[in-house]
Chimera marker file (.cmm) of the C-alpha trace (Angstrom):
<marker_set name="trace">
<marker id="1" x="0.000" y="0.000" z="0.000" r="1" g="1" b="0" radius="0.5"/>
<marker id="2" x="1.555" y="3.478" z="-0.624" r="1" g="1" b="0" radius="0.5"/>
<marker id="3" x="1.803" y="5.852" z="1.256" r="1" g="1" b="0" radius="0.5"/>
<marker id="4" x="-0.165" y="8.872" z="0.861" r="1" g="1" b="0" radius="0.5"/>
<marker id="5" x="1.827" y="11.312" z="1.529" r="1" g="1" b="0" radius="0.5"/>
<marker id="6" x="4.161" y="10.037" z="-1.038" r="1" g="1" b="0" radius="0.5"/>
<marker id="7" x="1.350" y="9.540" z="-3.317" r="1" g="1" b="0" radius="0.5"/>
<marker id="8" x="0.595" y="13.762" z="-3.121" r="1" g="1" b="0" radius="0.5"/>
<marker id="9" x="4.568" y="14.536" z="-3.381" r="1" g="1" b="0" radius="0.5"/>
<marker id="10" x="4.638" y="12.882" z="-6.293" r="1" g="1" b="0" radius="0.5"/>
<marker id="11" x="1.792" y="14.287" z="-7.909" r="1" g="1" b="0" radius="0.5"/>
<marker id="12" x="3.347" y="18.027" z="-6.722" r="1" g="1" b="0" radius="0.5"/>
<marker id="13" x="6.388" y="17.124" z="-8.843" r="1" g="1" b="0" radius="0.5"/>
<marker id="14" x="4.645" y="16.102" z="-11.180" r="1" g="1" b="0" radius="0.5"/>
<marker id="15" x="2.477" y="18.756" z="-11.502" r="1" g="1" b="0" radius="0.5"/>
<marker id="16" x="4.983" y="21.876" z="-10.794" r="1" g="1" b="0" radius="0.5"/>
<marker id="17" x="7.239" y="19.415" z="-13.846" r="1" g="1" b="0" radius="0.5"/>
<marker id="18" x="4.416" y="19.383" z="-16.385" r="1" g="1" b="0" radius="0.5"/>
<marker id="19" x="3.654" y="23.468" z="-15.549" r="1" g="1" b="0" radius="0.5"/>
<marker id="20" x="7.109" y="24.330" z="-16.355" r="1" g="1" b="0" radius="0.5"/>
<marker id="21" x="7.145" y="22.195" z="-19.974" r="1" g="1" b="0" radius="0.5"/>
<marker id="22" x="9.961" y="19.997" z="-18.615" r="1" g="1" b="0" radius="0.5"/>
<marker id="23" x="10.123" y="16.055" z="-19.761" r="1" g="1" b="0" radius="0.5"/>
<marker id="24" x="12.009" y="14.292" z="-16.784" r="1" g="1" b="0" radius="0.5"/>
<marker id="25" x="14.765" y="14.128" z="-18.852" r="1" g="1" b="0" radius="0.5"/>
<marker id="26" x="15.156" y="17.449" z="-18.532" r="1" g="1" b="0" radius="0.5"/>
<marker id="27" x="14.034" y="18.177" z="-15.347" r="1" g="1" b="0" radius="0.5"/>
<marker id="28" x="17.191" y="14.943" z="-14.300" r="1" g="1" b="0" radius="0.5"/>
<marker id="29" x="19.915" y="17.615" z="-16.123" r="1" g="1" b="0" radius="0.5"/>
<marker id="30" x="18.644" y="20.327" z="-14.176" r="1" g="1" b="0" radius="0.5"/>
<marker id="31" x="18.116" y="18.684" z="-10.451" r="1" g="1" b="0" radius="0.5"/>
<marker id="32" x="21.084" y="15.880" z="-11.049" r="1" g="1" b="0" radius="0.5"/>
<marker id="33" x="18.030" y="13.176" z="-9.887" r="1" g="1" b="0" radius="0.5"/>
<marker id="34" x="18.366" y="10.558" z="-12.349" r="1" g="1" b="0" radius="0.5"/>
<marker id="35" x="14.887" y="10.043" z="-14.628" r="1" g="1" b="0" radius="0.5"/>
<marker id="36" x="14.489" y="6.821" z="-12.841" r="1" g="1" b="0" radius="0.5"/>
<marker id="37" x="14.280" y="7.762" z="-9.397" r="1" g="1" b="0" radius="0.5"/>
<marker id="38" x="12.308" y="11.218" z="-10.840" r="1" g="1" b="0" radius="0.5"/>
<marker id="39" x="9.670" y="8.677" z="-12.057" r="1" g="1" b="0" radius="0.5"/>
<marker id="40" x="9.286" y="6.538" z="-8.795" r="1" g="1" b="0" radius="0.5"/>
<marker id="41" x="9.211" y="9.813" z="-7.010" r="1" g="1" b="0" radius="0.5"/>
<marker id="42" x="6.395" y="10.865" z="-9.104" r="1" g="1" b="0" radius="0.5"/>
<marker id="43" x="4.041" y="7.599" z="-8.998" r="1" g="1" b="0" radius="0.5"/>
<marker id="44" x="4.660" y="7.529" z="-5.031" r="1" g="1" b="0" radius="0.5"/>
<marker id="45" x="6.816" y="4.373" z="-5.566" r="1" g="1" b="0" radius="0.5"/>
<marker id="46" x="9.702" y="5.618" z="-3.302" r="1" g="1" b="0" radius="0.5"/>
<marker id="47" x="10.368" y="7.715" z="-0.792" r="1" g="1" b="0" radius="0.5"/>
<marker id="48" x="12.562" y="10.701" z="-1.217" r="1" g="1" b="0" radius="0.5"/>
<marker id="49" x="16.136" y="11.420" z="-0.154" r="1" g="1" b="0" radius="0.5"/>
<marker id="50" x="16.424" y="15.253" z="1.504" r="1" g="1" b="0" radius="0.5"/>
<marker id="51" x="19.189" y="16.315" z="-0.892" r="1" g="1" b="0" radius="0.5"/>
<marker id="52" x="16.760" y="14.987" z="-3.912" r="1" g="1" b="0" radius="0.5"/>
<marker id="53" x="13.845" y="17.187" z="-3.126" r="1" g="1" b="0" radius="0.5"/>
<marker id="54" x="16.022" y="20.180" z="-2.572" r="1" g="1" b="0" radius="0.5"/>
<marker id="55" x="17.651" y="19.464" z="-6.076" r="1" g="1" b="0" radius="0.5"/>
<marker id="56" x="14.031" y="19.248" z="-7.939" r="1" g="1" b="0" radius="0.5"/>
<marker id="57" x="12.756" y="22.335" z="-5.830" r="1" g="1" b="0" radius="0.5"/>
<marker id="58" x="15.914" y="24.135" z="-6.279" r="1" g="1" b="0" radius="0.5"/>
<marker id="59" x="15.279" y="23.002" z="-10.541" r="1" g="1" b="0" radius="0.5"/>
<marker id="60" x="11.787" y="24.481" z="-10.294" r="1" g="1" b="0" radius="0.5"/>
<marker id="61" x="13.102" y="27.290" z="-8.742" r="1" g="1" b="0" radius="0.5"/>
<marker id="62" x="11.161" y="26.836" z="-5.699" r="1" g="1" b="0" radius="0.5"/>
<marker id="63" x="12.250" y="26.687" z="-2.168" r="1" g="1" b="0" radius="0.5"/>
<marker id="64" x="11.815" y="22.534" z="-0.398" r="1" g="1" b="0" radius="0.5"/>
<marker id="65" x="8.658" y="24.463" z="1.781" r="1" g="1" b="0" radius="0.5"/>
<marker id="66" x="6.710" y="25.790" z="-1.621" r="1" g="1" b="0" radius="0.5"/>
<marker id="67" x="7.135" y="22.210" z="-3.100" r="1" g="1" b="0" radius="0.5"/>
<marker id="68" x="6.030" y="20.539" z="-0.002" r="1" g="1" b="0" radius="0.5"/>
<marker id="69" x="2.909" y="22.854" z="-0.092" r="1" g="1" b="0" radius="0.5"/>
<marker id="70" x="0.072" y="20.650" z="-1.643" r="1" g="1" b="0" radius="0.5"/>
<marker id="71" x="-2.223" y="23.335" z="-2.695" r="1" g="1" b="0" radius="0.5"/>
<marker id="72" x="-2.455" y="23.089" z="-5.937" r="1" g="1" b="0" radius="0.5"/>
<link id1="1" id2="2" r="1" g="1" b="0" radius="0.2"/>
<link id1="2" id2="3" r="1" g="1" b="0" radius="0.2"/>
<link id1="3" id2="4" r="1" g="1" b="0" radius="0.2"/>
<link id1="4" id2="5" r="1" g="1" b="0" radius="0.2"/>
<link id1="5" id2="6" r="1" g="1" b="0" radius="0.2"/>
<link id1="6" id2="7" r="1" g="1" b="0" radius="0.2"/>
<link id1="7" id2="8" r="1" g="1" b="0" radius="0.2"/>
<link id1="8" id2="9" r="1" g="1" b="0" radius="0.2"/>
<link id1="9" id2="10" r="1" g="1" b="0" radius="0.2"/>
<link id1="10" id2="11" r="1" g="1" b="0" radius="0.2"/>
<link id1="11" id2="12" r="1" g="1" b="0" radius="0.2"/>
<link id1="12" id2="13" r="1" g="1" b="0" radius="0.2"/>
<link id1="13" id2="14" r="1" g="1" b="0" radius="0.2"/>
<link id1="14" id2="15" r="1" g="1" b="0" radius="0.2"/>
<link id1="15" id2="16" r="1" g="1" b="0" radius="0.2"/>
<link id1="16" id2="17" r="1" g="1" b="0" radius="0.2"/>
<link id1="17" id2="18" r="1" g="1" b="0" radius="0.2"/>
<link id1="18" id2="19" r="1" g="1" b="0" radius="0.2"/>
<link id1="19" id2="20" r="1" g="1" b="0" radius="0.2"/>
<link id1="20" id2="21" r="1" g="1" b="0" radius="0.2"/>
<link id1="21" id2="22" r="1" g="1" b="0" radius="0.2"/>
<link id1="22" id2="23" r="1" g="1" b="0" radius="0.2"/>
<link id1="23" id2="24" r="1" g="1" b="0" radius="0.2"/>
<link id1="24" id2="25" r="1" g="1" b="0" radius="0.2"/>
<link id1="25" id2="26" r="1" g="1" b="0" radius="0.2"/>
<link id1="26" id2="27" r="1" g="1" b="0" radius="0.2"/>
<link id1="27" id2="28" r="1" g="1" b="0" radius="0.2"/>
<link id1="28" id2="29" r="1" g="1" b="0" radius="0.2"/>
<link id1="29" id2="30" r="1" g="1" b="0" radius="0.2"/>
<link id1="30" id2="31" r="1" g="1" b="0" radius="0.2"/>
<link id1="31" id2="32" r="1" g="1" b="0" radius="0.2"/>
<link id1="32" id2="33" r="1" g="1" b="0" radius="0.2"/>
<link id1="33" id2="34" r="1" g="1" b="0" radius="0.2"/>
<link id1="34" id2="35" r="1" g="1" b="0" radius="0.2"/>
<link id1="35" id2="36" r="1" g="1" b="0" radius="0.2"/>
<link id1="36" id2="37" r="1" g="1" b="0" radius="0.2"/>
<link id1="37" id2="38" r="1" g="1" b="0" radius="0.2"/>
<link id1="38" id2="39" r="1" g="1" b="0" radius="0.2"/>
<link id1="39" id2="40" r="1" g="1" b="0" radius="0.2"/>
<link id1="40" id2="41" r="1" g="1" b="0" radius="0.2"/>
<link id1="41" id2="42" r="1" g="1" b="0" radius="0.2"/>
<link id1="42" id2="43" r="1" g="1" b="0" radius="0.2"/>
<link id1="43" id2="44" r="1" g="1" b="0" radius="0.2"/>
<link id1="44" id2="45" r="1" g="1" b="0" radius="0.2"/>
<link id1="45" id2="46" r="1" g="1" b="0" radius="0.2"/>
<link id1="46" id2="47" r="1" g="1" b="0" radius="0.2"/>
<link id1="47" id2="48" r="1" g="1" b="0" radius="0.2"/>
<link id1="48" id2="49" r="1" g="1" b="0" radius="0.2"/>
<link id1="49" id2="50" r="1" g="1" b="0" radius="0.2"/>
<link id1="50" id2="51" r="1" g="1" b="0" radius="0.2"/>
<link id1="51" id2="52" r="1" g="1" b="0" radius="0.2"/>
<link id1="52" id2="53" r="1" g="1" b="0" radius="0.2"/>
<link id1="53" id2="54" r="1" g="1" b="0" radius="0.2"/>
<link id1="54" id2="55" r="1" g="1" b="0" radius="0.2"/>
<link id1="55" id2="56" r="1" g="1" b="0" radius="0.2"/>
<link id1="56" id2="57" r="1" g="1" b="0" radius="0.2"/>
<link id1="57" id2="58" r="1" g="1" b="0" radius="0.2"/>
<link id1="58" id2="59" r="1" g="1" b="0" radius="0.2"/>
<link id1="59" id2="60" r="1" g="1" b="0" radius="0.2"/>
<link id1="60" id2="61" r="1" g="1" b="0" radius="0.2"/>
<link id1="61" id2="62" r="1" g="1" b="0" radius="0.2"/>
<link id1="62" id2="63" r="1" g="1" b="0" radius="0.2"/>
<link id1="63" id2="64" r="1" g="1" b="0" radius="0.2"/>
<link id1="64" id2="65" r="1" g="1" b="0" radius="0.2"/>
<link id1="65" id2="66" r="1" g="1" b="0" radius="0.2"/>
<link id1="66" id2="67" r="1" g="1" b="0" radius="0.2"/>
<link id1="67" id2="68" r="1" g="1" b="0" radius="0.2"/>
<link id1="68" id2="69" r="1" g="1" b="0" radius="0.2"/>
<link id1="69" id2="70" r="1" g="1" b="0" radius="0.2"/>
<link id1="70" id2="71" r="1" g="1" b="0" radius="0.2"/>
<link id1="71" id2="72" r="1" g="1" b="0" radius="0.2"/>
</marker_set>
């Protein structure tokens, strides 16, 4: 069973990706997080490591707080 709050992460990545027109491949040259683990981050599959979710937010040019913020 996965984890919700996962599940909602994911779907923020996902979401803040798709708003900025990046494919994961190029969302993994801007953060440095490989495509793979950018894609099991994004279907909730795997938790995330600290230093990866500052990398994407840091790629979306948002701060780890405004990504974390589910609001959509």
């Amino acid at each position: 069973m996965k984890d919700d709050r996962l599940l909602q992460l994911g779907q923020k990545i996902r979401y803040e990706r798709m708003k900025q027109n990046l494919s994961q491949e190029e969302l993994e040259e801007k953060s440095k997080v490989s495509r793979r683990a950018i894609s099991e981050i994004e279907r909730g599959n795997t938790d995330i490591r600290y230093t990866n979710l500052y990398q994407i937010a840091s790629a979306f040019g948002l701060t780890v707080s405004e990504l974390l913020d589910f609001k959509l």
